[in-house]
PDB file with one MODEL, atoms N, CA, C and O in Angstrom:
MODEL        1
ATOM      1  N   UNK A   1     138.631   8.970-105.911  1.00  0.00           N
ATOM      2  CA  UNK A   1     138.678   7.810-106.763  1.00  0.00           C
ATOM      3  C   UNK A   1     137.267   7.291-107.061  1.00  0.00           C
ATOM      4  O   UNK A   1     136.929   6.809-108.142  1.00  0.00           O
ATOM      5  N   UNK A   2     136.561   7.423-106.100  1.00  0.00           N
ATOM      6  CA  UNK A   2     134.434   7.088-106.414  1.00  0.00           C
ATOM      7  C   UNK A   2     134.303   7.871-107.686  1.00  0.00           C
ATOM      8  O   UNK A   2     134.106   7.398-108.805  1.00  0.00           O
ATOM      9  N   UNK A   3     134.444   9.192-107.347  1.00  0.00           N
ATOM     10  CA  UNK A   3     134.242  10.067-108.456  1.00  0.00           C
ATOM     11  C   UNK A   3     134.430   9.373-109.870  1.00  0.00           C
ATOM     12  O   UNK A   3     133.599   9.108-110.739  1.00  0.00           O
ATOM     13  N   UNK A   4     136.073   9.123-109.797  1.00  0.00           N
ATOM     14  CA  UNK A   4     136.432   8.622-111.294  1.00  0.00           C
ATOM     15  C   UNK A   4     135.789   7.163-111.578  1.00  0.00           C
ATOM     16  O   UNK A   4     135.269   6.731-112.607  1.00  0.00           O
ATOM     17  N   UNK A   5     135.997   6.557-110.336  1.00  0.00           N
ATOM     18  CA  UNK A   5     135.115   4.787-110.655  1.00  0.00           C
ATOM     19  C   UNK A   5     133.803   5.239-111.488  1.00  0.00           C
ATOM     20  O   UNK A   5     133.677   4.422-112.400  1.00  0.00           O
ATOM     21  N   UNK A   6     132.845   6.143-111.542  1.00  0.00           N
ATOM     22  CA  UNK A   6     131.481   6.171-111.533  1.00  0.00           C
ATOM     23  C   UNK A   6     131.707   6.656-112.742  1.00  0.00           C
ATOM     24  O   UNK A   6     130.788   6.145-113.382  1.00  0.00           O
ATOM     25  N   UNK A   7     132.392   7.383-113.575  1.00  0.00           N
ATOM     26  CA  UNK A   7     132.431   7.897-114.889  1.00  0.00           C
ATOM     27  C   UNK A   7     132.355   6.911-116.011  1.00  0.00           C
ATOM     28  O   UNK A   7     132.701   5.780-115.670  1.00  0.00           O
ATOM     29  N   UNK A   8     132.037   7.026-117.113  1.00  0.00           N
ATOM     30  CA  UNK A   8     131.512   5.745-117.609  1.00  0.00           C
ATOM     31  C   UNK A   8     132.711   5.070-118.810  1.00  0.00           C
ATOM     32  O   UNK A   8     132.755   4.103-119.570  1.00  0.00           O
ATOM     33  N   UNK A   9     133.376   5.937-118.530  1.00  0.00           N
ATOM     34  CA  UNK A   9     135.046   5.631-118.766  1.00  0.00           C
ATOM     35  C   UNK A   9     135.066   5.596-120.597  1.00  0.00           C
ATOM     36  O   UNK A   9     136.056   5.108-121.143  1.00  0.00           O
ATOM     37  N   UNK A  10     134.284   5.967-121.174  1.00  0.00           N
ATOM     38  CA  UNK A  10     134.229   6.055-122.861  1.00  0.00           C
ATOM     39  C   UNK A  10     134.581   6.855-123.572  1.00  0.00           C
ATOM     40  O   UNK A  10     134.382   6.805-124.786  1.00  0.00           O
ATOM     41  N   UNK A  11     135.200   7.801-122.965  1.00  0.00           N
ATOM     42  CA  UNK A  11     135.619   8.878-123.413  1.00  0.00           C
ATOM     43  C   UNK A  11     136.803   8.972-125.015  1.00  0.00           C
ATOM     44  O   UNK A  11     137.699   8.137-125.143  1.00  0.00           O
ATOM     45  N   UNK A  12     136.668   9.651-125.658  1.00  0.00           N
ATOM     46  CA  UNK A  12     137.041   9.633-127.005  1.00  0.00           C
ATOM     47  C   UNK A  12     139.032   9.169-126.773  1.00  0.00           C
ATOM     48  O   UNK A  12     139.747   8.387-127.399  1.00  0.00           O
ATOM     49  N   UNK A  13     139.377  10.298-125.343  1.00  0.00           N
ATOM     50  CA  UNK A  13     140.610  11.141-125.450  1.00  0.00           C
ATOM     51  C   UNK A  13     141.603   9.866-125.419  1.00  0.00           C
ATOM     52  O   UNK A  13     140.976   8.811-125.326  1.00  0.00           O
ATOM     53  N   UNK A  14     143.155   9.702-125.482  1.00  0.00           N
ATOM     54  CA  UNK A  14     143.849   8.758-125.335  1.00  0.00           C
ATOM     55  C   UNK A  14     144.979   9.808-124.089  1.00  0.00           C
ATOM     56  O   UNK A  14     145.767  10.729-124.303  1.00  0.00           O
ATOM     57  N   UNK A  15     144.648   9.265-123.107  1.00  0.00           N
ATOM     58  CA  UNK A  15     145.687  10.109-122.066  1.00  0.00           C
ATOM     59  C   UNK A  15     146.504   9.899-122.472  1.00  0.00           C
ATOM     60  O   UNK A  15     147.103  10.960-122.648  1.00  0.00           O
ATOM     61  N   UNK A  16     147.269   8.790-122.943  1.00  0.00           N
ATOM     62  CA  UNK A  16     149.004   8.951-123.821  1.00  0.00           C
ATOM     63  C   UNK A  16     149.267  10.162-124.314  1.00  0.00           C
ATOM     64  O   UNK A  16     150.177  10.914-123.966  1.00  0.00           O
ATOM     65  N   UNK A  17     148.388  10.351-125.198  1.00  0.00           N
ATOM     66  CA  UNK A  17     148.294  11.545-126.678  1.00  0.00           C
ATOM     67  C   UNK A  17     148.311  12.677-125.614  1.00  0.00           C
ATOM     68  O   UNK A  17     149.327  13.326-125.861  1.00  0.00           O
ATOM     69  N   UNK A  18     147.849  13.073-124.842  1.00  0.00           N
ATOM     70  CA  UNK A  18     147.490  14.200-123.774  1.00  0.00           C
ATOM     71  C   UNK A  18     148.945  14.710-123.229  1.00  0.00           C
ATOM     72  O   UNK A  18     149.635  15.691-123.509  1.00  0.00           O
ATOM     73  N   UNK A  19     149.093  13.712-122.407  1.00  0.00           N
ATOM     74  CA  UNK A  19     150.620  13.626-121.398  1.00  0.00           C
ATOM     75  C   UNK A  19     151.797  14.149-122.693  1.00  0.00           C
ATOM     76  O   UNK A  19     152.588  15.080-122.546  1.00  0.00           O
ATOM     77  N   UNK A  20     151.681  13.394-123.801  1.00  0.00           N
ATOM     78  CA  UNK A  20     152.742  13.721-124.854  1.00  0.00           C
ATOM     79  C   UNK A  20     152.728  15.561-125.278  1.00  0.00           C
ATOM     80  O   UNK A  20     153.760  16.225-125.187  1.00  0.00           O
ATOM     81  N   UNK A  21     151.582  16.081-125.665  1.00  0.00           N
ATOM     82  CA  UNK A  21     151.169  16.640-125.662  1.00  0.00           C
ATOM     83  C   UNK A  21     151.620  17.958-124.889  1.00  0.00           C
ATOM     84  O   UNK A  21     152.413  18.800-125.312  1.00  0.00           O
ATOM     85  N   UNK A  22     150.756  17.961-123.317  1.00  0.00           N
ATOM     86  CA  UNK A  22     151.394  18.632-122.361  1.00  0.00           C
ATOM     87  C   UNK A  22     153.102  18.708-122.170  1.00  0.00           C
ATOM     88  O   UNK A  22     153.838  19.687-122.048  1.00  0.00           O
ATOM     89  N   UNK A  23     153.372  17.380-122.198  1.00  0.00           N
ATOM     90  CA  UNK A  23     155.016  18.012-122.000  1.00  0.00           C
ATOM     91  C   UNK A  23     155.581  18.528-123.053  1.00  0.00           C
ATOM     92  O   UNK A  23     156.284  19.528-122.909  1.00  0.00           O
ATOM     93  N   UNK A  24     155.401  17.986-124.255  1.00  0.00           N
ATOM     94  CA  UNK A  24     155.848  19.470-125.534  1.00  0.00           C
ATOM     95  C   UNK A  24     155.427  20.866-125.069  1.00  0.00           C
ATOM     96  O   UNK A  24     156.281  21.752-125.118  1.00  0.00           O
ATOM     97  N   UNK A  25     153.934  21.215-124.527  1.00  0.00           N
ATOM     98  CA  UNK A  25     153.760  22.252-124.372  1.00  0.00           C
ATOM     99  C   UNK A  25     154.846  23.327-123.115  1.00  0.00           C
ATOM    100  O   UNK A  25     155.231  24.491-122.998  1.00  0.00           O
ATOM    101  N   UNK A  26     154.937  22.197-122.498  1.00  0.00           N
ATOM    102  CA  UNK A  26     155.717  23.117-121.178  1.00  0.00           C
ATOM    103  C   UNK A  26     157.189  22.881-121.312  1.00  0.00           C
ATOM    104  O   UNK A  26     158.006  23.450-120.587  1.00  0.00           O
ATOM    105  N   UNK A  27     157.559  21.900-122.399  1.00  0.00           N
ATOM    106  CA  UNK A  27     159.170  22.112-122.993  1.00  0.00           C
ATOM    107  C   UNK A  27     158.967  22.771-124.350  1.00  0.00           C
ATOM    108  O   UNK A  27     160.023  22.698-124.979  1.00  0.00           O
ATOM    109  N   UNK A  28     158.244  23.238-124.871  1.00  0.00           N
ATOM    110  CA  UNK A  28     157.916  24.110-126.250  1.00  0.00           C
ATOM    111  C   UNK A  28     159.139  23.126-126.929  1.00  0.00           C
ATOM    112  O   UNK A  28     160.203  23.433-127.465  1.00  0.00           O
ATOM    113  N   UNK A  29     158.552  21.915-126.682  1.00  0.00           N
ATOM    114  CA  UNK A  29     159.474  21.396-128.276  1.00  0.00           C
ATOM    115  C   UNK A  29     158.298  20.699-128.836  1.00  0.00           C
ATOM    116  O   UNK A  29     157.129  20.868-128.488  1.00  0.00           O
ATOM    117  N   UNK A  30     158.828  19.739-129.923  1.00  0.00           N
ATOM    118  CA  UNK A  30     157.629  18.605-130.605  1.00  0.00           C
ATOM    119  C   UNK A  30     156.762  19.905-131.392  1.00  0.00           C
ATOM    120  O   UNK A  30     156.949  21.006-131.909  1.00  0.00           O
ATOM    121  N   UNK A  31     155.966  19.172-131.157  1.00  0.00           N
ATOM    122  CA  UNK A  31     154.169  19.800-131.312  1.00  0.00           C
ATOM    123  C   UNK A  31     154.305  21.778-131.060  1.00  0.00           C
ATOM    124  O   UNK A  31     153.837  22.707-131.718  1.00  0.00           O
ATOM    125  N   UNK A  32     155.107  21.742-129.894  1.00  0.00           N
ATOM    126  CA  UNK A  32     154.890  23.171-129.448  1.00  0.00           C
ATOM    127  C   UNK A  32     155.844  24.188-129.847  1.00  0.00           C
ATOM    128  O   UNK A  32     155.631  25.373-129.590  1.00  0.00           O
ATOM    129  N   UNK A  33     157.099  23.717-130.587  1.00  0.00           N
ATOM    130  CA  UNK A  33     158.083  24.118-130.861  1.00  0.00           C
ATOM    131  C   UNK A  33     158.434  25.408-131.828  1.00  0.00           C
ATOM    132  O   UNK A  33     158.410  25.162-133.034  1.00  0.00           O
ATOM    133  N   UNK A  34     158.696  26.505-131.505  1.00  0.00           N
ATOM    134  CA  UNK A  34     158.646  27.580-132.526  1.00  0.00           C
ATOM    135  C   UNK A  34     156.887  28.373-132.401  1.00  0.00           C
ATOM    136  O   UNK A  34     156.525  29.203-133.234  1.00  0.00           O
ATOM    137  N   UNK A  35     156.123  27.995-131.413  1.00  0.00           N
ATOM    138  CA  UNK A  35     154.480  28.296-131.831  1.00  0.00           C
ATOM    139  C   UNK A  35     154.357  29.500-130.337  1.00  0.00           C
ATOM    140  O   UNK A  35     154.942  29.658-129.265  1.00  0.00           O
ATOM    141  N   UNK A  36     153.458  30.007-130.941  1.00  0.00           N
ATOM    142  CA  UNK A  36     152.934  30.648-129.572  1.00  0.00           C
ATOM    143  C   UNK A  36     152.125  30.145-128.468  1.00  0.00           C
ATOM    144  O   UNK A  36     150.965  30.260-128.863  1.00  0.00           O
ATOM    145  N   UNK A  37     152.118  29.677-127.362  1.00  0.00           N
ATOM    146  CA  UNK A  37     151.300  28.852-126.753  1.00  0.00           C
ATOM    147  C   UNK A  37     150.129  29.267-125.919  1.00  0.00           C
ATOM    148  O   UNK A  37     150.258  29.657-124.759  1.00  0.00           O
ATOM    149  N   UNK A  38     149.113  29.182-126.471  1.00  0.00           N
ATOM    150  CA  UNK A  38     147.577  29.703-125.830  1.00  0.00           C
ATOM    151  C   UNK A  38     147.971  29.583-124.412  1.00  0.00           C
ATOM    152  O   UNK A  38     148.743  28.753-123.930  1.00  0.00           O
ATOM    153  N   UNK A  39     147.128  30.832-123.620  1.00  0.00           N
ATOM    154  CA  UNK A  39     146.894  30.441-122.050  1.00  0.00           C
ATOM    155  C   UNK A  39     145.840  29.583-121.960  1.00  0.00           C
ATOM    156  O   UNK A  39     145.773  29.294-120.766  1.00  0.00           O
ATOM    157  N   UNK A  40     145.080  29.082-122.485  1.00  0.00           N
ATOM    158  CA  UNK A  40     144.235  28.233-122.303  1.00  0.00           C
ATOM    159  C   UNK A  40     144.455  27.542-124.193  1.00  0.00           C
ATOM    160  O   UNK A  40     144.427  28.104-125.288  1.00  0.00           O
ATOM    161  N   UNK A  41     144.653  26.180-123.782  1.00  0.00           N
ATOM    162  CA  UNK A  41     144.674  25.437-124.521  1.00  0.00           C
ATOM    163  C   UNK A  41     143.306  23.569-124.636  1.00  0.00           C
ATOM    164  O   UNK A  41     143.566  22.420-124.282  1.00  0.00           O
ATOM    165  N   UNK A  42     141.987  24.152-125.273  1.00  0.00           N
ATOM    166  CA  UNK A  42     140.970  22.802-125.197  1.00  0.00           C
ATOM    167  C   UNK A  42     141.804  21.492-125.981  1.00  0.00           C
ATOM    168  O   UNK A  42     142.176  21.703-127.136  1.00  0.00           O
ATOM    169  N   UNK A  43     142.044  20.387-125.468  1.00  0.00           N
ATOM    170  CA  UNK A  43     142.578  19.149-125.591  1.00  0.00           C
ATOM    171  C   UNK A  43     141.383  18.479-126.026  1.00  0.00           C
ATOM    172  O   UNK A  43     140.310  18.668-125.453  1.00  0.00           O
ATOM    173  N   UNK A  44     141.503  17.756-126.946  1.00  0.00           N
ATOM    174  CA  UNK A  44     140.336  16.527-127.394  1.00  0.00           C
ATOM    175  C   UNK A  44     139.098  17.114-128.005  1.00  0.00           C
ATOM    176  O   UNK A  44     138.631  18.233-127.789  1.00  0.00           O
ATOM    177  N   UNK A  45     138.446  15.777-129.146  1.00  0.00           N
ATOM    178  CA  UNK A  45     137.061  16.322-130.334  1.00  0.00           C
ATOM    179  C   UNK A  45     136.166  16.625-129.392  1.00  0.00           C
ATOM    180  O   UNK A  45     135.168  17.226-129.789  1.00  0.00           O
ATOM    181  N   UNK A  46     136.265  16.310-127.952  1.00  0.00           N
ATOM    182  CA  UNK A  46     134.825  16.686-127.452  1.00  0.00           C
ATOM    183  C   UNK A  46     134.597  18.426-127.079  1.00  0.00           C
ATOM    184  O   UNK A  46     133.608  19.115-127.330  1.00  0.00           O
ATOM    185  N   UNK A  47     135.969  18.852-126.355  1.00  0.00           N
ATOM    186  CA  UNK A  47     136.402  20.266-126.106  1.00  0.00           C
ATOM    187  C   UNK A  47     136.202  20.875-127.707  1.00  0.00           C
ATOM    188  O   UNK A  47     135.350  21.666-128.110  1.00  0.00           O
ATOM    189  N   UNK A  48     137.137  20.310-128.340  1.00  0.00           N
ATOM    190  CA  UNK A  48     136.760  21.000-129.796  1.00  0.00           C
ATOM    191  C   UNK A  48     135.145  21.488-129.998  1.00  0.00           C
ATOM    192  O   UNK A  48     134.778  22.662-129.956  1.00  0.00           O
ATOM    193  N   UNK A  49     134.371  20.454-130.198  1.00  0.00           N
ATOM    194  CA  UNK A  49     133.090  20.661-130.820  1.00  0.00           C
ATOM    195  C   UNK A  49     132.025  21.384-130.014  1.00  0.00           C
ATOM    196  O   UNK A  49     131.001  21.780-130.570  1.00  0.00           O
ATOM    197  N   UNK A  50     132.237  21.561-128.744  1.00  0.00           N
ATOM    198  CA  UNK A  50     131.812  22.214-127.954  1.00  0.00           C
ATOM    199  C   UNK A  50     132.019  23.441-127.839  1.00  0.00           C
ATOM    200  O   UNK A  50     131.141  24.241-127.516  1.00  0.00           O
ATOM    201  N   UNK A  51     133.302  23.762-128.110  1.00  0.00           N
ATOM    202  CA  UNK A  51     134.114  25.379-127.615  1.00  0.00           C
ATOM    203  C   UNK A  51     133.314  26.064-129.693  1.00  0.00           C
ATOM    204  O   UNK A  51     133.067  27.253-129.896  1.00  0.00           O
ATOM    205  N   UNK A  52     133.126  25.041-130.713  1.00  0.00           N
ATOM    206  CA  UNK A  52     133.500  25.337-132.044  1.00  0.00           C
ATOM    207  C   UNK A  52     131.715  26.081-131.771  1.00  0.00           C
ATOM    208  O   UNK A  52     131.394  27.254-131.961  1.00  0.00           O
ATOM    209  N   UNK A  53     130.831  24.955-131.292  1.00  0.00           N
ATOM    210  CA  UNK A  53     129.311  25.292-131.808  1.00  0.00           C
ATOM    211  C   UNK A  53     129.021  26.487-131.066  1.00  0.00           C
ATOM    212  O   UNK A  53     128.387  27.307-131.731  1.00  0.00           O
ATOM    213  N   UNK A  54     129.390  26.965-129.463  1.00  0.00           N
ATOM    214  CA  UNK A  54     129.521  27.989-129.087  1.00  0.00           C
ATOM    215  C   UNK A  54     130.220  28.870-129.663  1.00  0.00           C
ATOM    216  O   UNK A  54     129.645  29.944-129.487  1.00  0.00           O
ATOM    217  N   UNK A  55     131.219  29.022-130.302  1.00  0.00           N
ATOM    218  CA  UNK A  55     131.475  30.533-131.148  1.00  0.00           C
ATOM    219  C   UNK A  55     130.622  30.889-132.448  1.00  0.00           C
ATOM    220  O   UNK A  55     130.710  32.008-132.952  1.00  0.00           O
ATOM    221  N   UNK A  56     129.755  29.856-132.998  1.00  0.00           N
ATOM    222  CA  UNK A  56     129.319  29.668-133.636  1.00  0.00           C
ATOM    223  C   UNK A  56     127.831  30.477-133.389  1.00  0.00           C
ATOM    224  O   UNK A  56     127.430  31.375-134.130  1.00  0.00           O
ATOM    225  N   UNK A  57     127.201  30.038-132.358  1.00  0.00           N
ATOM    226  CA  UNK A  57     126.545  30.472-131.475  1.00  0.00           C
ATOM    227  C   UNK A  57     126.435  32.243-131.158  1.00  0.00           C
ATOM    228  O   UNK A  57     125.647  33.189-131.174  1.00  0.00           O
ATOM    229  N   UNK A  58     127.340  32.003-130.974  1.00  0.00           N
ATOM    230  CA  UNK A  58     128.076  33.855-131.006  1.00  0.00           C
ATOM    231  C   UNK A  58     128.324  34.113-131.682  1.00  0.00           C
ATOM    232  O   UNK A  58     128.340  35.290-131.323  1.00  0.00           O
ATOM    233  N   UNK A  59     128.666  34.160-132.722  1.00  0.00           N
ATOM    234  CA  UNK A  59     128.918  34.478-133.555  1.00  0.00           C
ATOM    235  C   UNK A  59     127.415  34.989-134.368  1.00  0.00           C
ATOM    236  O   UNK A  59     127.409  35.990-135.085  1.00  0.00           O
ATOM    237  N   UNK A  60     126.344  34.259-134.166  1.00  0.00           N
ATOM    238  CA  UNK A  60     124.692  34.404-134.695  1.00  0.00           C
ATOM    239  C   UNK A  60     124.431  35.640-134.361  1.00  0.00           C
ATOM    240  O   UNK A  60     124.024  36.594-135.025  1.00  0.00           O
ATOM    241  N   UNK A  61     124.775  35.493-133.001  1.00  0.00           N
ATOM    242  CA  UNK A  61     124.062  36.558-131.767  1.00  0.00           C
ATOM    243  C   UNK A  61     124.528  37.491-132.173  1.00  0.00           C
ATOM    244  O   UNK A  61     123.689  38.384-132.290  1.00  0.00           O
ATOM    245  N   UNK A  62     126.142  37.950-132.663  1.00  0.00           N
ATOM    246  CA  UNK A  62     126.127  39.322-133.134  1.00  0.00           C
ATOM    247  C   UNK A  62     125.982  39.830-134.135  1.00  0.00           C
ATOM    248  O   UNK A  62     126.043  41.048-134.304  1.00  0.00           O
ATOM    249  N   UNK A  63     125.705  38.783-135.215  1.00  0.00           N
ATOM    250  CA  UNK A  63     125.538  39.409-136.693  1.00  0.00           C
ATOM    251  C   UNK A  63     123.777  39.355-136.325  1.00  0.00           C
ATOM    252  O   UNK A  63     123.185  39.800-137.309  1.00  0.00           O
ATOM    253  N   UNK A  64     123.067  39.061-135.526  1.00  0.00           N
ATOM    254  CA  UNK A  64     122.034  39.548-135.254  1.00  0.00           C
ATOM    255  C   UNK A  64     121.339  40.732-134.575  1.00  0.00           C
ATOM    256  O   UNK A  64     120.365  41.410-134.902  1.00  0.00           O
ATOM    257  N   UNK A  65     122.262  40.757-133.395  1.00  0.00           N
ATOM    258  CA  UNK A  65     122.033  42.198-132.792  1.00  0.00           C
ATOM    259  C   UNK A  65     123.174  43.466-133.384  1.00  0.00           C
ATOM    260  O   UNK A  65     123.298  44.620-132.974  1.00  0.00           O
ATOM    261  N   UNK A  66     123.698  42.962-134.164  1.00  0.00           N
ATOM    262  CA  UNK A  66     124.802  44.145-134.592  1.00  0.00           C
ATOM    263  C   UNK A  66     124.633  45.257-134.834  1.00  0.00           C
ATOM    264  O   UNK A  66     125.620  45.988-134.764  1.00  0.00           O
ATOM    265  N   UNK A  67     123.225  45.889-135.244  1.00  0.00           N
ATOM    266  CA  UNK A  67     123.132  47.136-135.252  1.00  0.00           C
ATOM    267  C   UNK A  67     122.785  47.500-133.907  1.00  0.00           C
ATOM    268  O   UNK A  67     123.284  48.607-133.703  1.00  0.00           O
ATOM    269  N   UNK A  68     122.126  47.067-132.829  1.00  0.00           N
ATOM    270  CA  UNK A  68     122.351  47.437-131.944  1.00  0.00           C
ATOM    271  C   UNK A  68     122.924  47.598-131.062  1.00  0.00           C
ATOM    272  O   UNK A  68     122.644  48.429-130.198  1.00  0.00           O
ATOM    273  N   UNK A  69     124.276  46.527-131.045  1.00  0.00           N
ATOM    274  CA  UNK A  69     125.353  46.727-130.238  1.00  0.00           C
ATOM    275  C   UNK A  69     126.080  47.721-130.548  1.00  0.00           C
ATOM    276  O   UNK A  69     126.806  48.325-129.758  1.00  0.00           O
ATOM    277  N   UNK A  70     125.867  48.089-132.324  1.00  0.00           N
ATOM    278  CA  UNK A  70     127.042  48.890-132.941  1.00  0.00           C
ATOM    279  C   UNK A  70     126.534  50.672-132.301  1.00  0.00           C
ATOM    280  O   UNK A  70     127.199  51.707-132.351  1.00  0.00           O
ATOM    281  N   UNK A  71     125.254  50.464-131.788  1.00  0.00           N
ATOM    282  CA  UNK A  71     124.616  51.515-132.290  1.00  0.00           C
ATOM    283  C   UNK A  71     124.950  52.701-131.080  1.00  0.00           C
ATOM    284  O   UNK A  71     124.497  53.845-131.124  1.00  0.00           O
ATOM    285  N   UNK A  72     125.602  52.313-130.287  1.00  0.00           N
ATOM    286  CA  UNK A  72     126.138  52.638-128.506  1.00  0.00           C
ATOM    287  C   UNK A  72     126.881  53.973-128.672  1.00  0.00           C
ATOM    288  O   UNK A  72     126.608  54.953-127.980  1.00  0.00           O
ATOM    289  N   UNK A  73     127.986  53.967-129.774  1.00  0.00           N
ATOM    290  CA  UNK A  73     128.931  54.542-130.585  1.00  0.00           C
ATOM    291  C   UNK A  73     128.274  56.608-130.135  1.00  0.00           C
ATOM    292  O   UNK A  73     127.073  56.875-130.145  1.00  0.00           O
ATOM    293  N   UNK A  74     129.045  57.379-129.906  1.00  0.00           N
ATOM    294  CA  UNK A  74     128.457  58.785-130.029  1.00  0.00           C
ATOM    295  C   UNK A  74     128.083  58.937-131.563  1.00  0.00           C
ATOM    296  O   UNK A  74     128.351  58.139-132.460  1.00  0.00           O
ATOM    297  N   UNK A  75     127.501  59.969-131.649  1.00  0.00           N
ATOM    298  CA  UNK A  75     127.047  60.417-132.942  1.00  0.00           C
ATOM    299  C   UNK A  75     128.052  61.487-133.615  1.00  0.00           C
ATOM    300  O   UNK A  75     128.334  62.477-132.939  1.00  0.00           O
ATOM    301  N   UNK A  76     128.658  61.339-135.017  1.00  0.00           N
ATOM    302  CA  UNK A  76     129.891  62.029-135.285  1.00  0.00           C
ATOM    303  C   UNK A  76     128.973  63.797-136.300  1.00  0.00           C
ATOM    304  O   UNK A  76     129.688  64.705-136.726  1.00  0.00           O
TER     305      UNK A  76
ENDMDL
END
């Protein structure tokens, strides 16, 4: 409970929205209903923008090294 006291408690997320959320996911109704459900599912804009600028990120890295990653391949 220190742990959580010390956090600066501003966080974007609305745990309501979360909890609602999760239990659609693990009753696949609502929100989850008819969908395929990720094994890992990021909740909230902060997970978003974080998980988004890292693929983004990667995404650089291989259209930069791409001929050399591509280049591994035997010779036909």
């Amino acid at each position: 409970m220190e742990g959580l006291a010390a956090e600066n408690q501003a966080q974007p997320g609305d745990p309501k929205k979360l909890v609602k959320i999760v239990l659609d996911l693990v009753r696949k109704e609502g929100i989850a209903e008819g969908k395929d459900i990720p094994f890992r599912l990021p909740l909230g804009t902060d997970c978003y923008d974080e998980i988004e600028a890292k693929c983004k990120e990667t995404l650089g890295m291989l259209q930069e090294w791409a001929p050399i990653i591509r280049s591994t391949d035997y010779t036909k």
